[in-house]
C-alpha positions as CSV (number, residue, x, y, z in Angstrom):
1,X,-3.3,14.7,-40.3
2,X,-1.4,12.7,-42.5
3,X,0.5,8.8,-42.5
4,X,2.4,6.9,-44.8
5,X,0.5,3.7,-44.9
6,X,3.4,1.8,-47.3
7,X,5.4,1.0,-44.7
8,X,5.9,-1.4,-41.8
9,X,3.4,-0.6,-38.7
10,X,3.9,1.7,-36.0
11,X,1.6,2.2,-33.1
12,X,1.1,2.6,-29.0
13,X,-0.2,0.4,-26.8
14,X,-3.7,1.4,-25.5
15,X,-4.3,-1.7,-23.0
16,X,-3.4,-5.2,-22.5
17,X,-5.6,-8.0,-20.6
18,X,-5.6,-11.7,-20.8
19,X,-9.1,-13.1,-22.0
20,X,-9.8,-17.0,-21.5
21,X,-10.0,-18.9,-24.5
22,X,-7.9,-15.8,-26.5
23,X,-4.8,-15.4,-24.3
24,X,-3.1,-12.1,-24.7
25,X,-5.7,-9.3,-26.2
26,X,-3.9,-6.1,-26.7
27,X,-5.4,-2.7,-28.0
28,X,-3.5,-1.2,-30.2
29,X,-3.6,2.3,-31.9
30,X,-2.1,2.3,-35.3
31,X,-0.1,5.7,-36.0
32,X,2.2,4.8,-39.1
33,X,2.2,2.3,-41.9
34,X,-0.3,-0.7,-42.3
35,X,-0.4,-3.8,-39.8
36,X,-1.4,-7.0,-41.5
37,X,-2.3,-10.7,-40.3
38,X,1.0,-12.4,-40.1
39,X,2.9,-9.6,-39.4
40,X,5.8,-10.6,-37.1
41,X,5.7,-7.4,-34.5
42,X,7.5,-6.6,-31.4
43,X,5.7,-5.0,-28.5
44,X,7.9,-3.7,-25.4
45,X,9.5,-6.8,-24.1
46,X,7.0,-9.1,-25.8
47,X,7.0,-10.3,-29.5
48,X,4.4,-12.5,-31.7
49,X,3.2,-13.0,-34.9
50,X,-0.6,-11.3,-35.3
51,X,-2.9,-14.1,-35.6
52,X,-5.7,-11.8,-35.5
53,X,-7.5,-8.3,-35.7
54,X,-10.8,-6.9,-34.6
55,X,-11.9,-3.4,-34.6
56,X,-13.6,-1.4,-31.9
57,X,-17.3,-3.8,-33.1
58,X,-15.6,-7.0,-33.1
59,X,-15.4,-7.2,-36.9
60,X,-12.5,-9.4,-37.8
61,X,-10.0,-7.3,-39.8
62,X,-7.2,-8.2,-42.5
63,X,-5.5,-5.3,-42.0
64,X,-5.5,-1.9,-39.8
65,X,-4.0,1.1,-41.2
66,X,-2.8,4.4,-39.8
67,X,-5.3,6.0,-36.8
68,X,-6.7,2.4,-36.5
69,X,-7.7,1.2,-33.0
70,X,-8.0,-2.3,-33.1
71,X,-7.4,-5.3,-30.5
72,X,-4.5,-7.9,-31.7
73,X,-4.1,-11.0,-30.7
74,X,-0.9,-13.1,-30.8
75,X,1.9,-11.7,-28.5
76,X,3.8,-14.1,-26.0
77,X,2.7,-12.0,-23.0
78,X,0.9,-8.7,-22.3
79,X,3.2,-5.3,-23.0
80,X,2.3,-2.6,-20.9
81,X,0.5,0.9,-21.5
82,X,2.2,2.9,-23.6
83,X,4.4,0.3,-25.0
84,X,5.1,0.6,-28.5
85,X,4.8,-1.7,-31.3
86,X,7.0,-2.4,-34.4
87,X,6.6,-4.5,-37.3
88,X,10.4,-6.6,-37.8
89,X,11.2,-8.5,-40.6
90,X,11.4,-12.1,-38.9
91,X,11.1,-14.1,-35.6
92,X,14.3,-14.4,-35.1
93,X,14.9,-10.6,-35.1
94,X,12.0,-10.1,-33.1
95,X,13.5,-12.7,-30.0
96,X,16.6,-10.7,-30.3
97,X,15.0,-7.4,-29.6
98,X,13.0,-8.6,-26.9
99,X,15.8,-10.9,-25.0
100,X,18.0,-7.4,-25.3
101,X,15.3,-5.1,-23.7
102,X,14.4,-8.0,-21.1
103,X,18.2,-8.0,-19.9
104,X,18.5,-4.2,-19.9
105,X,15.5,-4.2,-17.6
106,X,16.9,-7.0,-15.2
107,X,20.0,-5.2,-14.8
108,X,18.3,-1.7,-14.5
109,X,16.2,-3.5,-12.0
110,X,18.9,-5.3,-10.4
111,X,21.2,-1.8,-10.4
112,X,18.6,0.3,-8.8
113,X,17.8,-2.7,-6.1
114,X,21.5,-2.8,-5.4
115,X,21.5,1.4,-4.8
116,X,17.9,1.1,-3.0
117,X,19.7,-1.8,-0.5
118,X,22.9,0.5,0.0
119,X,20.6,3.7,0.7
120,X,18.0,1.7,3.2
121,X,21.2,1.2,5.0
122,X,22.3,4.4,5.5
123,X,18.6,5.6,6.7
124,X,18.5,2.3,8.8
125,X,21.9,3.9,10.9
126,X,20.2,7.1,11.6
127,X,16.6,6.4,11.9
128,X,14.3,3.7,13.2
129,X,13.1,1.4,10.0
130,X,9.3,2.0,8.7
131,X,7.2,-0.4,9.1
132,X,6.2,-2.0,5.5
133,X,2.8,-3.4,4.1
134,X,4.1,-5.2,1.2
135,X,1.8,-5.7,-2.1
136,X,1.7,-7.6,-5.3
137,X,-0.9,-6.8,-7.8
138,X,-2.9,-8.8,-10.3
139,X,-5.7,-7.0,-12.4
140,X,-7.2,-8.2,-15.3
141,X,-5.7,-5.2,-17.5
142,X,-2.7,-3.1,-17.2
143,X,-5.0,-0.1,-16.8
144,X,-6.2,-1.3,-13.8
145,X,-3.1,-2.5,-12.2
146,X,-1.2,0.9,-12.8
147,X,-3.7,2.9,-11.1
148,X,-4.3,0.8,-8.1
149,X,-0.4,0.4,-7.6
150,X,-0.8,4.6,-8.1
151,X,-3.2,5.0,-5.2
152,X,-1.8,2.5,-2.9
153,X,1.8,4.2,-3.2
154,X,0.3,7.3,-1.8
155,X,-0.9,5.8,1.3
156,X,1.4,5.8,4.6
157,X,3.4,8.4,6.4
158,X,6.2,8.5,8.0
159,X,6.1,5.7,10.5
160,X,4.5,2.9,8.0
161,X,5.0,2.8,4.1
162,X,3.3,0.5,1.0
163,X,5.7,-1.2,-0.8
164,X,4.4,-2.6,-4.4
165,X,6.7,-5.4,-4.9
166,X,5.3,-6.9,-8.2
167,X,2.1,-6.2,-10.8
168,X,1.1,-8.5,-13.8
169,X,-1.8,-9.0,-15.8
170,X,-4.6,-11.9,-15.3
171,X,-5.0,-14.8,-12.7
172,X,-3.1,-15.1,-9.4
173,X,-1.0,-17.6,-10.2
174,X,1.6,-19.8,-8.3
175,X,4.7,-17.9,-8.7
176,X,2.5,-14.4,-7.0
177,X,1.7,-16.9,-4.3
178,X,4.6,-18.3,-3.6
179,X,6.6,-14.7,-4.0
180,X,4.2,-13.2,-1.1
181,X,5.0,-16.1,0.9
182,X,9.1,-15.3,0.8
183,X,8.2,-11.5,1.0
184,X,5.4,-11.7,3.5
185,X,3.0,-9.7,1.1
186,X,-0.8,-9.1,0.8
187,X,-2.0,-9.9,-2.7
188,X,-4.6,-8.1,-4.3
189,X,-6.5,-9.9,-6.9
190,X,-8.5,-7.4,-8.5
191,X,-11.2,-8.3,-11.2
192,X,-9.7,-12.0,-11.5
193,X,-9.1,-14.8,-9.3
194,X,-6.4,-17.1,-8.3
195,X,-6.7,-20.5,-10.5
196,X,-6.4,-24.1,-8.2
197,X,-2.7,-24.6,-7.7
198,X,-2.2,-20.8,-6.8
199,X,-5.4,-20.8,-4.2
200,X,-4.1,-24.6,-2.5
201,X,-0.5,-23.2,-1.8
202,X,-2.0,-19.7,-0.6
203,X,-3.9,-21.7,1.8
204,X,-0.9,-23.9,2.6
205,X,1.5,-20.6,3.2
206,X,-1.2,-19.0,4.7
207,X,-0.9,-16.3,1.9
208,X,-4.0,-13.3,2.3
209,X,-5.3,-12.9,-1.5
210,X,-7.6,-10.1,-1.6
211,X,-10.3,-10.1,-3.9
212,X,-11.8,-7.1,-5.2
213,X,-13.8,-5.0,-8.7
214,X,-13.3,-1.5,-6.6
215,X,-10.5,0.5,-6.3
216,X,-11.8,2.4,-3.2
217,X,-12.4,-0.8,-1.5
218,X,-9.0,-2.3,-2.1
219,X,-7.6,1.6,-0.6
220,X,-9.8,1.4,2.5
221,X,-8.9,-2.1,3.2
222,X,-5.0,-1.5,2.9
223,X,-5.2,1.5,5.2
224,X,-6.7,-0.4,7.8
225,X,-4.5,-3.2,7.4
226,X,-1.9,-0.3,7.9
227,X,-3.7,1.0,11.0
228,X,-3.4,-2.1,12.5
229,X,0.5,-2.5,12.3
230,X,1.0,0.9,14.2
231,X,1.2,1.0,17.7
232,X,-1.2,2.7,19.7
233,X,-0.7,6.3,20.2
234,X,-1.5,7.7,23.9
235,X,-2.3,11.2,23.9
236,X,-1.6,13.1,27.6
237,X,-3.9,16.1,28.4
238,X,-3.5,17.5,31.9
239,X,-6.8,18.6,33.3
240,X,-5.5,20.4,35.9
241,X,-2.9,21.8,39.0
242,X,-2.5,21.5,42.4
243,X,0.0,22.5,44.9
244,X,0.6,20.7,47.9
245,X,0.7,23.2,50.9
246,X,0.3,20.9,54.2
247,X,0.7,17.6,55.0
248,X,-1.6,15.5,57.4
249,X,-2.6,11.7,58.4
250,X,-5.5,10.0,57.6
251,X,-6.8,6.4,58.6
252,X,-7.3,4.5,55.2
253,X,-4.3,6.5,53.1
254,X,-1.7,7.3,55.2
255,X,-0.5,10.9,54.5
256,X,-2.7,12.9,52.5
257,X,-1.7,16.6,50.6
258,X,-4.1,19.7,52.0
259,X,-3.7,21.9,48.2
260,X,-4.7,24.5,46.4
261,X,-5.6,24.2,43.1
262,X,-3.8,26.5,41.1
263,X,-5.1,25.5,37.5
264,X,-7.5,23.3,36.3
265,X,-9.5,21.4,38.1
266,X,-8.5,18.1,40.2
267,X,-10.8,15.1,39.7
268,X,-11.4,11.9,41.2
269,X,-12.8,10.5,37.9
270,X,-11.5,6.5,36.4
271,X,-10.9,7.9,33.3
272,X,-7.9,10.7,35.5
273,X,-4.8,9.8,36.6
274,X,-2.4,12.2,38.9
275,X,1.0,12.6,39.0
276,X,2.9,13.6,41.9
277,X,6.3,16.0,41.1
278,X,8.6,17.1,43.7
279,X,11.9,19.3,42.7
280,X,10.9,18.6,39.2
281,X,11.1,14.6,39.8
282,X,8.4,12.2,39.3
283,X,7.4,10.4,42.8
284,X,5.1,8.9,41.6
285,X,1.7,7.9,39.5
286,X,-1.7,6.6,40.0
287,X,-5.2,7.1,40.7
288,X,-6.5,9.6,43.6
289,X,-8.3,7.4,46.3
290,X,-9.9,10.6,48.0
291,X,-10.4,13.8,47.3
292,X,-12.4,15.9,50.1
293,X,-13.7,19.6,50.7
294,X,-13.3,19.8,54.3
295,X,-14.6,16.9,55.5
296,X,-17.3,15.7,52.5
297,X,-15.9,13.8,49.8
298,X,-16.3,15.6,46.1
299,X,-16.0,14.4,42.6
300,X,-14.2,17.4,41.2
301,X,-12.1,20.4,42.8
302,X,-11.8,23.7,40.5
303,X,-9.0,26.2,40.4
304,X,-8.2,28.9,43.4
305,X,-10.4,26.5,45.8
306,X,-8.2,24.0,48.8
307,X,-8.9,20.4,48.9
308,X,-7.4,17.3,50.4
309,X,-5.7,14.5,48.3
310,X,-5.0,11.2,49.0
311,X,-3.3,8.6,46.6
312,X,-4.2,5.0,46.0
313,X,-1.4,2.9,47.3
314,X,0.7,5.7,48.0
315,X,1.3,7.4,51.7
């Protein structure tokens, strides 16, 4: 493999954190040219002059030439993975590029809210609205944040959904707070933590920061929080059939059924509940009171054998 390196630098970004003390470290991979201390560079929508290098053993470095890995530090904010970088001529030029590729994102972002908004409507006519855990992420590298917004997105069905509503590099601070706050939102702070001013509003908004070093952890503890915004599901198994063949008084009940059970079984247990159907209409539902085998009270009835049912409450 071959690389000019008498030119300006070219590279990809690898990873971006933010590291106390250093502010934005970003590994780079050089690819073309030669990047050199003072270099003015632009970096996705973030732009800097290098005020230092350091290779892969935290040897300080003048200069990094093609197929170089090395972490720079000096960019305004931290670019994400796969970002590249350029080498421009001077600073001016550099907050031109980025202040043009930070509008076209707002208004790409702003475009494909607006279409989002329009569509949400449409669904919203024809079907009840999901239910929504909503989630902003802080990690203390891009890595990290990608894949956790990754796995959360791919939790949820069809009656409640994850929403990632904003992901950023190093401490939660008081903007994430005080955006979960207008957007009801869980925040997950994952490998970092929030710093004072973000932790006293949280408090004060009553804002749930998560903190977490495990990606499993964090998955588990969103699905549950999911688990607990459904509704609970009631399951109906019938246990069994009965046809009601006679009709006779009794002392405590009023009128009772003389049956035959025709499927099943018919039990008296807390757990059962009967339902009583007559030309395909409900009468009525509740617990059997007695259920007898001549004249000795039973527990449980099976198929093809008569019995005598009384309701609870019910004549």
């Amino acid at each position: 493999l071959k690389a000019n390196p008498n030119r300006n630098a070219e590279g990809s970004v690898i990873e971006s954190k933010i590291e106390k003390g250093k502010g934005t470290v970003v590994s780079i991979l050089i690819q073309k040219g030669t990047l050199n201390v003072g270099d003015v560079v632009v970096v996705g929508k973030e732009w800097g002059k290098v005020r230092a290098l350091y290779n892969d053993e935290g040897v300080r470095l003048n200069k990094a030439l093609p197929s170089y890995p090395v972490e720079l530090i000096g960019l305004s904010g931290a670019p994400e993975s796969g970002d590249k970088l350029v080498v421009v001529d001077t600073e001016s030029r550099a907050r031109e590029v980025t202040q043009y590729r930070s509008r076209r994102k707002r208004i790409e972002e702003n475009s494909s809210l607006k279409r989002s908004t329009i569509d949400q409507m449409i669904k919203d006519a024809s079907l009840d609205q999901k239910k929504l855990v909503s989630i902003i992420i802080k990690a203390d590298v891009h890595g990290s944040a990608e894949v956790l917004a990754e796995s959360l997105s791919k939790l949820g069905d069809e009656r409640v959904k994850v929403q990632i509503i904003h992901t950023g590099v190093g401490a939660v601070n008081e903007s994430d707070v005080l955006l979960a706050s207008t957007s009801i939102a869980i925040v997950i702070a994952f490998n970092v933590r929030p710093d004072r001013n973000a932790a006293r509003i949280a408090e004060q908004e009553n804002v749930d920061i998560r903190k977490d070093s495990v990606i499993y952890h964090v998955t588990e503890e969103i699905t549950q929080a999911m688990a607990g915004l459904l509704e609970p599901t009631i399951k109906e198994k019938q246990l069994g059939l009965a046809e009601v063949r006679e009709t006779f008084k009794v002392p405590k009940f009023g009128t009772a059924g003389g049956c035959m059970v025709t499927d099943g079984r018919i039990t008296k247990s807390a757990s059962a509940q009967a339902r009583l159907v007559r030309d395909g209409t409900v009468v009525h539902e509740g617990r059997i009171g007695s259920l007898r085998r001549f004249k000795d009270d039973v527990s449980e009835v099976k198929s093809g054998i008569e019995c005598g049912i009384a309701f609870e409450r019910f004549s």
